[in-house]
C-alpha positions as CSV (number, residue, x, y, z in Angstrom):
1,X,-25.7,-113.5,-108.7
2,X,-26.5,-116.7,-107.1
3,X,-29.0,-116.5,-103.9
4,X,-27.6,-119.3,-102.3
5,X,-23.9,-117.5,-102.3
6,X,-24.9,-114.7,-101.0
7,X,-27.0,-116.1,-98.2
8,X,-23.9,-118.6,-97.4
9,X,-21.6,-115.8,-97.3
10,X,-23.9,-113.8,-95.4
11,X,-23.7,-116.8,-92.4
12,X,-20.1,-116.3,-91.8
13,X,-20.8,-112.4,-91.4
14,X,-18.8,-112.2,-87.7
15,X,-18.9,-108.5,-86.0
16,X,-16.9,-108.8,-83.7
17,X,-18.8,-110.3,-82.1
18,X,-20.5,-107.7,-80.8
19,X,-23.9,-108.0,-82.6
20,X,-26.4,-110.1,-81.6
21,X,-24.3,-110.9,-78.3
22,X,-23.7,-107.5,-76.5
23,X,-26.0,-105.4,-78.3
24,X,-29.0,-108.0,-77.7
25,X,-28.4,-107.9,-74.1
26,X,-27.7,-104.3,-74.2
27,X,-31.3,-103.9,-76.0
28,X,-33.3,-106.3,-73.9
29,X,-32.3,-104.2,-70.7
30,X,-33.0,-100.9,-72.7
31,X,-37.0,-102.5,-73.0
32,X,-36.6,-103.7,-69.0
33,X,-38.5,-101.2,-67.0
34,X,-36.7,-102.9,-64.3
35,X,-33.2,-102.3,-65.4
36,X,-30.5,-99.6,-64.0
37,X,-27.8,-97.8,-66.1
38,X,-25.4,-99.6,-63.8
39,X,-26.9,-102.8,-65.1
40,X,-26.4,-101.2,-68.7
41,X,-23.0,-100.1,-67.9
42,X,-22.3,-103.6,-66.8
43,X,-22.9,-105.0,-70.4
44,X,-21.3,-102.3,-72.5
45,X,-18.6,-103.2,-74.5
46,X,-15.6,-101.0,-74.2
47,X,-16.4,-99.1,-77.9
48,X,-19.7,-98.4,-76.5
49,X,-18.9,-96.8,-73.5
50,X,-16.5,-94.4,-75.4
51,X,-18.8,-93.3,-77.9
52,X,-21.9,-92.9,-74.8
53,X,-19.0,-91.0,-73.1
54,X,-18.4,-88.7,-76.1
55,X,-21.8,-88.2,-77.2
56,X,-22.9,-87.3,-73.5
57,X,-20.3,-84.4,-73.3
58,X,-21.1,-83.0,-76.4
59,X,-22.5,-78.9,-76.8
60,X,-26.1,-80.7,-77.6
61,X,-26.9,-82.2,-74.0
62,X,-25.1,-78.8,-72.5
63,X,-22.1,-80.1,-71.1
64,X,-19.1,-79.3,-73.5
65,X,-17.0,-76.7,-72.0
66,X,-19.4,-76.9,-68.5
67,X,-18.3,-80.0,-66.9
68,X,-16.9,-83.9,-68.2
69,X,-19.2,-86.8,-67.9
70,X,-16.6,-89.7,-66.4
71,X,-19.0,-92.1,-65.1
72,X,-21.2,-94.2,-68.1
73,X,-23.9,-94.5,-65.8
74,X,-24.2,-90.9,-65.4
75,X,-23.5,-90.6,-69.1
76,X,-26.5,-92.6,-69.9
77,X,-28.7,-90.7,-67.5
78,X,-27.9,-87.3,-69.6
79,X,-28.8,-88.7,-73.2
80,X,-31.6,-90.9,-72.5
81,X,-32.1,-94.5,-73.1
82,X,-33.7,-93.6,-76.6
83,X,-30.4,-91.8,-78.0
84,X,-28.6,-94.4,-75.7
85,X,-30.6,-96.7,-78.3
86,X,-29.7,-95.5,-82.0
87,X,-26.0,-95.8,-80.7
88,X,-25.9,-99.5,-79.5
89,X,-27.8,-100.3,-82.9
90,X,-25.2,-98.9,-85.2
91,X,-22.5,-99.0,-83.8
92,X,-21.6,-103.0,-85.0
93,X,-22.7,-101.7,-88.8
94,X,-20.7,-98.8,-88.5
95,X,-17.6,-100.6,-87.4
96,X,-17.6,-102.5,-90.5
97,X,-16.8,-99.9,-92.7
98,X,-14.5,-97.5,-90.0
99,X,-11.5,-96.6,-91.6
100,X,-12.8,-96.4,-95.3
101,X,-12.8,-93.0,-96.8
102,X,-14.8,-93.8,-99.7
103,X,-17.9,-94.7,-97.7
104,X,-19.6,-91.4,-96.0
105,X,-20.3,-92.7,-92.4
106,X,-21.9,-89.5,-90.8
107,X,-23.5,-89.5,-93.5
108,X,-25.1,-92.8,-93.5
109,X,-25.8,-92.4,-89.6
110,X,-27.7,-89.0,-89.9
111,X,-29.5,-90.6,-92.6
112,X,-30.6,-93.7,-90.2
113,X,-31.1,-91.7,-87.0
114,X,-33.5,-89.0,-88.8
115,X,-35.0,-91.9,-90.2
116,X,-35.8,-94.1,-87.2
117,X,-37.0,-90.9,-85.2
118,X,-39.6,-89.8,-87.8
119,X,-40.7,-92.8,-88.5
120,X,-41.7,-93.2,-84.8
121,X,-43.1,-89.5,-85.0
122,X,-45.2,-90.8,-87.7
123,X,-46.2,-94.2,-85.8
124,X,-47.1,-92.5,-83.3
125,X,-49.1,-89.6,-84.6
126,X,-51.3,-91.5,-86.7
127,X,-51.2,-94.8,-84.7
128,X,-49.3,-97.0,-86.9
129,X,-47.9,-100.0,-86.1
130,X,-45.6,-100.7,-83.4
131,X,-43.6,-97.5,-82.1
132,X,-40.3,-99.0,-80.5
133,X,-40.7,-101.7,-83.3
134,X,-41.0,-99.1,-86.1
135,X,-38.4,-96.8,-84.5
136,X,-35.9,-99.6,-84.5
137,X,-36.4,-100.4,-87.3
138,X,-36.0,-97.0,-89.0
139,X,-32.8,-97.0,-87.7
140,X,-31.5,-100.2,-89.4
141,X,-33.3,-99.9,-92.6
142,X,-30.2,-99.8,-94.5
143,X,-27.9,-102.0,-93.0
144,X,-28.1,-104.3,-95.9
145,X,-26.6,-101.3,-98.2
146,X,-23.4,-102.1,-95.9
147,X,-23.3,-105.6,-96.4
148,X,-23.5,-104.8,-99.9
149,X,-20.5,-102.5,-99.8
150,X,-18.3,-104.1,-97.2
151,X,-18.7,-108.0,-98.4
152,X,-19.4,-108.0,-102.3
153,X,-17.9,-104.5,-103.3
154,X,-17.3,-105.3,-106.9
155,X,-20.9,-106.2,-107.1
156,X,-21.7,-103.1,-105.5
157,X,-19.3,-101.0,-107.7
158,X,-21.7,-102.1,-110.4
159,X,-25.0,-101.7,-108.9
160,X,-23.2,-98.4,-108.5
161,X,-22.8,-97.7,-112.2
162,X,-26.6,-98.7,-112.7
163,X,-27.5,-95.9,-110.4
164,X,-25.0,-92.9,-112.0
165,X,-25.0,-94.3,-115.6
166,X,-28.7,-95.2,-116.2
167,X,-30.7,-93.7,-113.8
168,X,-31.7,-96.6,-112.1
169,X,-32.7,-96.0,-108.1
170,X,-31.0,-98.2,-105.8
171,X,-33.1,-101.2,-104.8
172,X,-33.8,-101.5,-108.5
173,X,-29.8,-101.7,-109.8
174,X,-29.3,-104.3,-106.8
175,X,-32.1,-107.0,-107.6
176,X,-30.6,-106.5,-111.3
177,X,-27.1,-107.2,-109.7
178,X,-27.9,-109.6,-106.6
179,X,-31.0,-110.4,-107.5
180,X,-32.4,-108.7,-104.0
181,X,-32.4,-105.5,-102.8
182,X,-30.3,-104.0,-99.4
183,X,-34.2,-104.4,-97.4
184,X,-33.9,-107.9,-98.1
185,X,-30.3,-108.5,-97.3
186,X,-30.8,-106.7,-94.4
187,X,-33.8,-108.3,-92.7
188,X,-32.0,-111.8,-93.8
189,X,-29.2,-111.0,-91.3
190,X,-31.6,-109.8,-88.6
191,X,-33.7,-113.0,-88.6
192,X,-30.4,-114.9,-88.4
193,X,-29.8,-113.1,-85.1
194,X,-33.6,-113.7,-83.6
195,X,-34.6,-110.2,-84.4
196,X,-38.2,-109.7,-83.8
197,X,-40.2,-110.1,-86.6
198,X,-42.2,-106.7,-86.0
199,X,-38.0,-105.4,-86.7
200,X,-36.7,-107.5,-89.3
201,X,-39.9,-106.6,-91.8
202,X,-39.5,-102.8,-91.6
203,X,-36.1,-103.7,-92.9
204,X,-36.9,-106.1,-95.4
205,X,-40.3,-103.8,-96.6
206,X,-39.2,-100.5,-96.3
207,X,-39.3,-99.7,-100.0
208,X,-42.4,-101.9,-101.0
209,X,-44.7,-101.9,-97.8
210,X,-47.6,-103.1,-99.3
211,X,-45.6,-106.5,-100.1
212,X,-45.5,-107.2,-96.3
213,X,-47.9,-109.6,-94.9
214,X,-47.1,-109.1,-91.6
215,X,-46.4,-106.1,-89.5
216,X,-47.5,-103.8,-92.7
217,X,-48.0,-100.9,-90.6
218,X,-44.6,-101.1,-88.9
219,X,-43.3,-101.3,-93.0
220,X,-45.4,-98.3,-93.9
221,X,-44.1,-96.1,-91.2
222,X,-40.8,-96.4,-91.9
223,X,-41.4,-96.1,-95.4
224,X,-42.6,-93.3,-94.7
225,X,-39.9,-91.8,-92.2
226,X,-37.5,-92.8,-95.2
227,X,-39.0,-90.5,-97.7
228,X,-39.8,-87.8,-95.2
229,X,-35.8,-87.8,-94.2
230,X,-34.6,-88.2,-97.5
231,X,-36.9,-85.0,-98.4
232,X,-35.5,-82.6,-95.5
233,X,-32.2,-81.6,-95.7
234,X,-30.4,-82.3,-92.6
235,X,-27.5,-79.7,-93.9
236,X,-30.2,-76.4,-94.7
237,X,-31.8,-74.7,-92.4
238,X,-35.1,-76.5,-92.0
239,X,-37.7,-73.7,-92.5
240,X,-40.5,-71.7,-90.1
241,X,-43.4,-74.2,-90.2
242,X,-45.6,-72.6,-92.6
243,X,-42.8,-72.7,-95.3
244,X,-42.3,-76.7,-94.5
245,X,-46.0,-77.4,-94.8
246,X,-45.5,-75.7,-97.9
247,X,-43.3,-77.7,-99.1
248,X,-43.5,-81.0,-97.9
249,X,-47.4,-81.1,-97.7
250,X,-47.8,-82.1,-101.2
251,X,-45.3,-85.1,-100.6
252,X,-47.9,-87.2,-99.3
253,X,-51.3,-87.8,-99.6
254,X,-51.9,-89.2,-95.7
255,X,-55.7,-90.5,-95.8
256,X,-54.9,-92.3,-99.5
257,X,-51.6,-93.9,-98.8
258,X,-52.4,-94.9,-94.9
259,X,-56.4,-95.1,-95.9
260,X,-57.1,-92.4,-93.2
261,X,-59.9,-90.1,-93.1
262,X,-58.2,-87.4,-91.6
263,X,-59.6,-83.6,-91.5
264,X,-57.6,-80.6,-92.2
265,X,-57.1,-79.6,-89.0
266,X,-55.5,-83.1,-88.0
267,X,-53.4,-83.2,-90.8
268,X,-52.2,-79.7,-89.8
269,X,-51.3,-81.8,-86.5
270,X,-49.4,-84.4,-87.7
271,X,-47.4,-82.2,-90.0
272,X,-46.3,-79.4,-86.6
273,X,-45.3,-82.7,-84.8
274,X,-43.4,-84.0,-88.2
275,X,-41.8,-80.5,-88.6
276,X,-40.6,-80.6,-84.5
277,X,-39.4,-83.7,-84.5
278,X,-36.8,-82.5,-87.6
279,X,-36.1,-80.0,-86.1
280,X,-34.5,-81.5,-82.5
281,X,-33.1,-84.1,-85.1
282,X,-31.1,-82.0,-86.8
283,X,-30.1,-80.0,-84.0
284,X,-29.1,-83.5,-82.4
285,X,-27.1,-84.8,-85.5
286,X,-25.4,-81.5,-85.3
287,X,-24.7,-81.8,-81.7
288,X,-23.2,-85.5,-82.0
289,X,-22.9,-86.5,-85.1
290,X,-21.2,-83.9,-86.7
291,X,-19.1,-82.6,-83.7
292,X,-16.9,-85.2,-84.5
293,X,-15.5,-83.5,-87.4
């Protein structure tokens, strides 16, 4: 498929238009120490307020079936500006593809928030890269994958049949299909809505990180959140921590992929906070997500 076509189409993408308009303003006061929620609430759109309303009186944040949250400011006081976060980002991508059965949206949003939230576990715990960047980041790493499905389906239908039929792994059925893969598409929209770079190239590099020449630790991280969350099964029980280590210790080599020199004992470390921060994020995505249903 042509390049140019894409990237044309891709210009006349218009959500809403809620993203970068109201989200980027929503975001900038988010990062504004000076803010208030009433300043937040101010800027809201009226889909985001319902879904801050609904996640806020949900059994995780302890108020279903105790008292109901009314007010968006005090809504945003109970879940934080960090959860307040992951719901302004996705929200616009969501929206594309509300209404379509075929297309798993919990899903896809468990996917992204346990994604985002280790790879600023991991950013953080071995000091790589950028945490709010990386964390970000994580969150929108698959946009593109949306683009895909909602603007050039029948092309995605057959980077589909690449994927069930030959055993191809995504990004490489959709560079054989559109010639890029969803982290390219992805970062491609960003930039076009002044994304930070430190952003827009944990999208584009999350599957290749060492093919970033910029912001390489930000790529890595998420990278590495990506495979974690794909790895721990949001639906099982996530196990006691000596069982997890078990099992997810030999997923990674830490000092020969991040060229650490970490001992034992440190690795033990980063591996308790990796195993806590799965846990509270699956007992979040159960809590929001999933109440829905």
């Amino acid at each position: 498929m042509d390049n140019d076509y894409i990237l044309n189409k891709l210009k006349k993408v218009d959500m809403l238009p809620t993203f970068p308009g109201t989200v980027g303003t929503v975001m900038s006061l988010i990062q504004d120490p000076m803010s208030s929620a009433a300043d937040l609430a101010k800027n809201m759109d009226p889909s985001m307020v319902s879904e801050v309303l609904r996640i806020a009186n949900t059994a995780y944040f302890g108020t279903k079936n105790f008292r109901n949250i009314s007010s968006i400011e005090h809504a945003i006081a109970i879940i934080g500006l960090e959860h307040l976060s992951s719901i302004v980002i996705q929200m616009p991508f969501i929206s594309m593809v509300k209404g379509d059965t075929a297309f798993d949206r919990e899903k896809f949003m468990e996917h992204s928030i346990m994604c985002g939230v280790l790879s600023k576990a991991i950013s953080l715990s071995v000091r790589l890269g950028n945490p709010n960047e990386v964390y970000i980041g994580g969150m929108m790493h698959d946009i593109g994958a949306i683009i895909f499905y909602r603007y050039f389906r029948n092309e995605w239908d057959r980077a589909y049949s690449l994927v069930r039929d030959r055993g191809m792994t995504w990004p490489e059925a959709e560079k054989e299909v559109f010639s890029m893969d969803h982290g390219y598409i992805g970062a491609v929209l960003l930039e076009l809505w002044n994304i930070p770079k430190g952003i827009t190239d944990c999208v584009m590099f999350h599957h290749c990180p060492d093919k970033a020449t910029e912001n390489r630790g930000n790529a890595t991280a998420v990278n590495l959140g990506n495979r974690f969350s794909k790895l721990i099964n949001i639906h099982d029980d996530i196990p006691n921590f000596d069982d997890f280590l078990g099992r997810y210790r030999s997923f990674l080599n830490l000092n020969e992929e991040l060229g650490l020199q970490l001992l034992p004992s440190d690795e033990i470390i980063f591996y308790e906070k990796i195993y806590a921060v799965a846990k509270e994020t699956q007992h979040y995505i159960y809590g929001t997500v999933r109440e829905k249903e």
